[in-house]
C-alpha positions in Angstrom: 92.1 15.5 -101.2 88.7 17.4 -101.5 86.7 17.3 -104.8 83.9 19.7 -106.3 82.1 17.6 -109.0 84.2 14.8 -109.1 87.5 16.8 -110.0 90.2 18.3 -107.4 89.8 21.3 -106.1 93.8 22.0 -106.0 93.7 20.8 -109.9 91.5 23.8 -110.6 94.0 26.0 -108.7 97.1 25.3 -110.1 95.2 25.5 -113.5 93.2 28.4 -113.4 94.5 30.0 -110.5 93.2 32.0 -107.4 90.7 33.2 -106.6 88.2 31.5 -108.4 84.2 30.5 -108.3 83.1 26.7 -109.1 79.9 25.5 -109.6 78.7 21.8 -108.8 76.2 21.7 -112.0 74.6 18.8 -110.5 74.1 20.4 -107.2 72.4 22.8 -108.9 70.2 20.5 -110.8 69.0 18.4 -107.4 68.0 22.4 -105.8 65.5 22.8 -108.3 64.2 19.2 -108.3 64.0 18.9 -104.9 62.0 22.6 -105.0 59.8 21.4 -107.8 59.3 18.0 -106.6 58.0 19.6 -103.3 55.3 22.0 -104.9 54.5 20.2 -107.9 52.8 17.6 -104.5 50.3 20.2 -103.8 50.1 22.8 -106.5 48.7 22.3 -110.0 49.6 25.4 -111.1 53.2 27.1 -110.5 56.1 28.3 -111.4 59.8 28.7 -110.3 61.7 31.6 -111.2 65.1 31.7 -110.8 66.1 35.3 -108.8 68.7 36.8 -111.4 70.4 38.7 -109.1 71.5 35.7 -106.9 74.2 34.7 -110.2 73.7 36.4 -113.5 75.9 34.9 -115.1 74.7 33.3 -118.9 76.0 30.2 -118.8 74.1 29.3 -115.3 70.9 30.9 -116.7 71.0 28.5 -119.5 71.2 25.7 -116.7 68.3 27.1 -115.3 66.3 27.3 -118.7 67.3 23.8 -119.9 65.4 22.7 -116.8 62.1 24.7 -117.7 62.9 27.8 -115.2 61.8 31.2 -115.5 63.5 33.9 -114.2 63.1 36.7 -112.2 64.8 39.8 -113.1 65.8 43.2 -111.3 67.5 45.9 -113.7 67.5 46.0 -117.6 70.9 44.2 -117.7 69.6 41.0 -115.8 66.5 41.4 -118.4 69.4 42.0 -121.6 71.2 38.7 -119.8 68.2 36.2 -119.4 67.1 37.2 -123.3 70.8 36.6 -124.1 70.4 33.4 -122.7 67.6 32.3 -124.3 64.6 33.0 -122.3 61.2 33.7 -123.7 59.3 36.9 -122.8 56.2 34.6 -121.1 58.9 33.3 -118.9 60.2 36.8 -117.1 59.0 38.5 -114.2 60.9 42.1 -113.3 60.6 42.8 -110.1 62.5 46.6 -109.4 62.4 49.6 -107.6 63.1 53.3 -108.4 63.5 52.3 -111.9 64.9 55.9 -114.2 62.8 56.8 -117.1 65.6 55.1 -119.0 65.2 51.9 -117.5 61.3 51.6 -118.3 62.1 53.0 -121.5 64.3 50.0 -122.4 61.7 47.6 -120.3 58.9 48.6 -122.8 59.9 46.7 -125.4 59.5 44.0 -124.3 56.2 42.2 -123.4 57.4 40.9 -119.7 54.8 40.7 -116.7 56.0 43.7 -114.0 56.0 43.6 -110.0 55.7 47.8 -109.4 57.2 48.5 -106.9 54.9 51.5 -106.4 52.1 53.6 -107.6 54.5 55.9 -109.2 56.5 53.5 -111.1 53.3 52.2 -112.8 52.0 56.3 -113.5 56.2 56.5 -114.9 55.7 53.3 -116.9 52.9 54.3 -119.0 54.8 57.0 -120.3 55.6 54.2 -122.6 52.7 52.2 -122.7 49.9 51.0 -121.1 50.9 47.6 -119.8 47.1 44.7 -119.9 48.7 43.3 -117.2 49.5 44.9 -113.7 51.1 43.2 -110.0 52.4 45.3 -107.5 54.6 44.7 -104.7 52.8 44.8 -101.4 55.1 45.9 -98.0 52.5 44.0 -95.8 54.2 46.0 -92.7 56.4 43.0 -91.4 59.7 41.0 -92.4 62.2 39.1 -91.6 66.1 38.3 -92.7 69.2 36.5 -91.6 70.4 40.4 -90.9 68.8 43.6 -91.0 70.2 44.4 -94.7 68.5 41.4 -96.2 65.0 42.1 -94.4 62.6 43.3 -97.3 59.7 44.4 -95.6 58.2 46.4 -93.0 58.5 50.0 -91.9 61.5 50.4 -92.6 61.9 48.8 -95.3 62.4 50.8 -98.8 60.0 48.2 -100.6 56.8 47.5 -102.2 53.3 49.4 -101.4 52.2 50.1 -97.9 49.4 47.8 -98.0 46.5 50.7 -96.9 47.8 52.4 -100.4 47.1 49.2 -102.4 43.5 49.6 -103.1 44.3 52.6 -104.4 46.8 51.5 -106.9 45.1 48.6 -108.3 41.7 50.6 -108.8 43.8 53.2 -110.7 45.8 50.4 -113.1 42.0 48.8 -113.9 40.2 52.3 -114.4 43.1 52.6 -116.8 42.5 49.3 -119.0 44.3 47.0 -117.4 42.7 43.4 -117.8 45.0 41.0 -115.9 46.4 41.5 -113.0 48.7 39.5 -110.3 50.5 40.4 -106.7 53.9 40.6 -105.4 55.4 39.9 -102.0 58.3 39.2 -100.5 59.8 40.1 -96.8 63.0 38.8 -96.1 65.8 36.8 -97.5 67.4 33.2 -96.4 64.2 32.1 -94.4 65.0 28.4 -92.7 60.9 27.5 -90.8 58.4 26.8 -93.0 56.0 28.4 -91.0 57.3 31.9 -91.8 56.0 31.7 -95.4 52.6 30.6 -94.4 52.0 33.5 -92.3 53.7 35.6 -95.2 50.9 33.9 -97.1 48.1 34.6 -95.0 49.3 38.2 -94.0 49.1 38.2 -98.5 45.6 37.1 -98.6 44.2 38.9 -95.7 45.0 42.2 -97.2 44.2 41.4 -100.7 41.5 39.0 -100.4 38.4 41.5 -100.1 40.4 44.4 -102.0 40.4 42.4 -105.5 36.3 40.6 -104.4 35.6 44.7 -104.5 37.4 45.7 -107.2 36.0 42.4 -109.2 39.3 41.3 -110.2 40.3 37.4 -109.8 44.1 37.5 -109.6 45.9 35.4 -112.8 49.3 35.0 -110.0 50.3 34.8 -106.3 54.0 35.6 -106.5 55.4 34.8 -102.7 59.3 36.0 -103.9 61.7 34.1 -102.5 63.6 34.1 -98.9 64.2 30.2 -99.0 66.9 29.8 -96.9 70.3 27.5 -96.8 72.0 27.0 -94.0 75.5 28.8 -93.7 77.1 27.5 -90.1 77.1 24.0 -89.0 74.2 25.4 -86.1 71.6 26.0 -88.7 68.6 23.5 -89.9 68.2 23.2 -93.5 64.9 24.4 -94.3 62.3 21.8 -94.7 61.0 22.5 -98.2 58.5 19.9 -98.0 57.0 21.1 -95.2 57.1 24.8 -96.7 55.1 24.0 -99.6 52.5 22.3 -97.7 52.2 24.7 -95.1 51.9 27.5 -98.2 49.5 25.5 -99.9 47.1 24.7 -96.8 46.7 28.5 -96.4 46.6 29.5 -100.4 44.0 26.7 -100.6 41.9 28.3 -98.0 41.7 31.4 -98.9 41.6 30.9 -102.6 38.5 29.1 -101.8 37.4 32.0 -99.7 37.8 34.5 -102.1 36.4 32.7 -105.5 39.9 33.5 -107.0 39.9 29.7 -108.2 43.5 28.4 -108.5 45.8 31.6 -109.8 49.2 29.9 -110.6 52.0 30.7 -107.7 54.9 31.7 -108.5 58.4 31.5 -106.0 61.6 33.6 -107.0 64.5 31.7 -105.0 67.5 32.1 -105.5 70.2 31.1 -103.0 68.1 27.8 -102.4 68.8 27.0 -106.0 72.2 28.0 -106.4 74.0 29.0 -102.9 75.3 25.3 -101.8 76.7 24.9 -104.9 79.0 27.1 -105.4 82.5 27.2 -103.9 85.2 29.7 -103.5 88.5 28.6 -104.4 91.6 30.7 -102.1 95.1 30.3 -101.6 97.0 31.7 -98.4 99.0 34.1 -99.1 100.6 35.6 -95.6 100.4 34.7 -91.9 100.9 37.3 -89.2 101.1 36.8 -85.3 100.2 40.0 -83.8 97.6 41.1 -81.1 95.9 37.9 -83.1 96.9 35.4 -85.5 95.7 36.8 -89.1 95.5 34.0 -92.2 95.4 36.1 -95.4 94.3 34.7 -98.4 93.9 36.2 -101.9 89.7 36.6 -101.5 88.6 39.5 -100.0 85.4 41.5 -99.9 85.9 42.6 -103.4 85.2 38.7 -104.0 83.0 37.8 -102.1 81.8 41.5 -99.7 79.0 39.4 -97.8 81.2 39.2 -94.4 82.0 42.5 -94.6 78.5 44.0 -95.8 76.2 42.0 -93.4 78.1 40.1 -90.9 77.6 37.2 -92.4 79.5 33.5 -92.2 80.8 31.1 -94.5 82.5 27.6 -93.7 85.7 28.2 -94.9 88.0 24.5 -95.0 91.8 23.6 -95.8 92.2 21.4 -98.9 93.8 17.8 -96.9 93.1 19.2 -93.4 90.4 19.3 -91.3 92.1 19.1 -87.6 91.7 22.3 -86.3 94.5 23.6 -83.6 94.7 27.3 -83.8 92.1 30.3 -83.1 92.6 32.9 -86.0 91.1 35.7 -87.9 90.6 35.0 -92.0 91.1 38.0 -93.7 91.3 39.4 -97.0 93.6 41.9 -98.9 91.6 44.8 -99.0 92.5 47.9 -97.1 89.9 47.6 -95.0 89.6 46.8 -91.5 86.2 45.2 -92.4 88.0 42.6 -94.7 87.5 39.6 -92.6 85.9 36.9 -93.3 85.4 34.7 -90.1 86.6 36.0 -86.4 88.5 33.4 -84.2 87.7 30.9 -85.3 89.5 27.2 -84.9 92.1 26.2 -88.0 93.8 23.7 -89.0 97.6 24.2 -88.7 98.3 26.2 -92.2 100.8 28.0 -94.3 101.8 30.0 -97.1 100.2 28.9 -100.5 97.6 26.4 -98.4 94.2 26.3 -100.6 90.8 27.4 -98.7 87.7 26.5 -100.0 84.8 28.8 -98.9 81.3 27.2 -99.0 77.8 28.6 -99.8 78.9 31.3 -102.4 76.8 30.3 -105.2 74.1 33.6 -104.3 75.3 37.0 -103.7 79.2 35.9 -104.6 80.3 36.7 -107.5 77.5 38.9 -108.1 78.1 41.0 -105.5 82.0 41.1 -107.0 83.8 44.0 -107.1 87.2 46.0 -108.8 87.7 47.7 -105.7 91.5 48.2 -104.8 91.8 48.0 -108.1 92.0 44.0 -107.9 90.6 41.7 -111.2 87.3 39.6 -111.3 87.6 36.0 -111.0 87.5 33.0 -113.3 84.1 31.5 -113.4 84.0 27.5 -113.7 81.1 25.2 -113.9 81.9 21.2 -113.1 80.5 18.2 -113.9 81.0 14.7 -113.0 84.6 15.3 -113.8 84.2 17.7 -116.6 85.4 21.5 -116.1 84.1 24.3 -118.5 85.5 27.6 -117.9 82.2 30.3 -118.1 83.6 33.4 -117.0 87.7 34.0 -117.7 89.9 35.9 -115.0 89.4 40.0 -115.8 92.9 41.3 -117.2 94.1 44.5 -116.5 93.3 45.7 -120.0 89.8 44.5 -119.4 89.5 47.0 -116.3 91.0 49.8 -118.0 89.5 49.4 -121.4 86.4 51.6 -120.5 88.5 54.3 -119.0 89.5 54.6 -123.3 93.2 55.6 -122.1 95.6 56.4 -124.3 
């Protein structure tokens, strides 16, 4: 038998059916202890914010603000979610890019501190008004990423302010009335050695250090983003988090010292370290064909979960009651789409028709990432604990998908 949060996993099928999303709520809860407990050994001042994006929905925001979270947030849904959920204004960050007229129109209203992305966006946001406090989003000119889609800075990359424009944009925002201001970065996604965010750190400081001395501004935050990394294959480390936040905090001491900025308060946006190990998504087996390969299809697909299919990337997938593996075969999904696999030849445990997979490290980027395409539903949503099951997000019906079409 295999258990999530003290209660069966084929339980939960045969009652909810496939395919469905579970949450280990105490999983969740030892993420961001562990996290804090790490910084809270160096830093006096800082602050987690949970990346909205990872997993929007409500019901594991209010996880996050029960434990004293904030949140980061992305689009003016995630912002309409976190206030649904119960989240003051002091505690939200938006962090966008390419926002529409529309979109700062609706952000306006409410007094949240923005990450621009850009010069622009900040000239575009006043339209509306003109905000006392200012960060922007620096592209230092490097990044890294467990594949090129997830890499967030650098040349190439579509983010934040090429660092030789920065000066620029924060003398503009002051000469403008801005009082308080605060900078942005972030360079890559699912990061596993410490010393990556050091130098992330340092690169931060190096470019911004002299820029704000000149300008006379002492920054009120460091925001660092996110990029904390889990491990997805049995040949990765898990990331040392204690080790990350000393690393961070031997360079941000330094150079806070350097600069006279005093002690700013840091802010970190993870999200997949918070969330990613503890979620779990439940499959059944629904045909087996021996072709060129063997091909195990089950009823999750990249309309469930598209991050095989989008990125390359790879998920332990296991056999509720087996764990012998005899066979090399292809997992695959319904989708028609030859991209619809979700691990390549890979050893199996002997397995048929109505078997139950359970596909690990879907917490981030799962169901949010979730999709109608071929026209197939949504999942069901659960959240367990210590035995109890509480259903936070019911299986889309096909009235549900066509209700916004307003069909006759």
């Amino acid at each position: 038998m295999d258990f999530i949060g003290n209660v069966d996993v084929k339980s939960l099928a045969t009652e909810f059916g496939t395919p469905l999303y579970v949450y280990d709520r105490q999983k969740i809860r030892n993420n961001y202890f562990k996290l804090f407990h790490a910084f809270s050994k160096y830093f006096n001042n800082f602050k987690i914010h949970f990346s909205v994006k990872s997993n929007s929905n409500v019901h594991i925001l209010k996880e996050f603000k029960e434990l004293g979270c904030g949140v980061d947030c992305s689009s003016p849904f995630e912002l309409l979610l976190v206030l649904k959920a119960g989240f003051d204004p002091t505690d939200i960050i938006y962090t966008g890019n390419y926002e529409s007229d529309e979109d700062f129109a609706l952000i306006s209203r409410y007094n949240i501190k923005i990450n621009f992305d850009d010069i622009t966006s900040y000239e575009r946001f006043k339209k509306y008004r003109q905000p006392e406090f200012v960060s922007f989003r620096v592209n230092p000119g490097i990044g890294k990423g467990g594949f090129e889609g997830i890499t967030t800075g650098g040349a190439d990359a579509k983010f934040g302010v090429p660092y030789e424009l920065l000066p620029q944009a924060y003398r503009k925002a002051k000469d403008d009335g801005a009082r308080y201001f605060g900078v942005h970065i972030m360079t890559g996604s699912n990061i596993l050695e410490p010393i990556y965010f050091a130098e992330v750190v340092e690169k931060l400081f190096r470019i911004v250090g002299r820029m704000f001395q000149e300008l006379k501004i002492k920054p009120e935050y460091i925001d660092i983003g996110g990029g904390f990394g889990i491990p997805y294959t049995d040949d990765e480390n898990e990331l040392d988090i204690d080790k990350t936040a000393e690393v961070i905090f031997e360079v941000y001491q330094e150079y806070c010292n350097k600069f006279g900025f005093g002690e700013p308060q840091l802010k970190i946006e993870p999200g997949r370290y918070l969330i990613g190990n503890a979620g779990y998504l439940i499959s059944k087996v629904t045909g087996i064909k021996k072709g060129y390969k063997k091909f195990v299809g089950i009823d999750a697909g990249m309309n469930t979960l598209i991050r095989p299919a989008l990125y390359g990337a790879i998920h332990r997938i296991k056999v509720y009651g087996k764990r012998e593996a005899t066979n090399l075969v292809q997992i695959c999904g319904q989708i028609c789409e030859n991209s619809d696999i979700l691990l390549k030849n890979v050893p199996f445990p002997d397995i048929q028709v109505g078997d139950i997979c359970i596909i690990e490290d879907v917490g981030a980027y799962g169901f949010s990432m979730a999709s109608n395409y071929n026209s197939r539903p949504l999942p069901v949503e659960l959240l367990v604990d210590n035995g109890k099951v509480k259903l936070i997000r019911r299986r889309q019906t096909f009235e549900d998908y066509i209700h916004l079409m307003e069909v006759d």
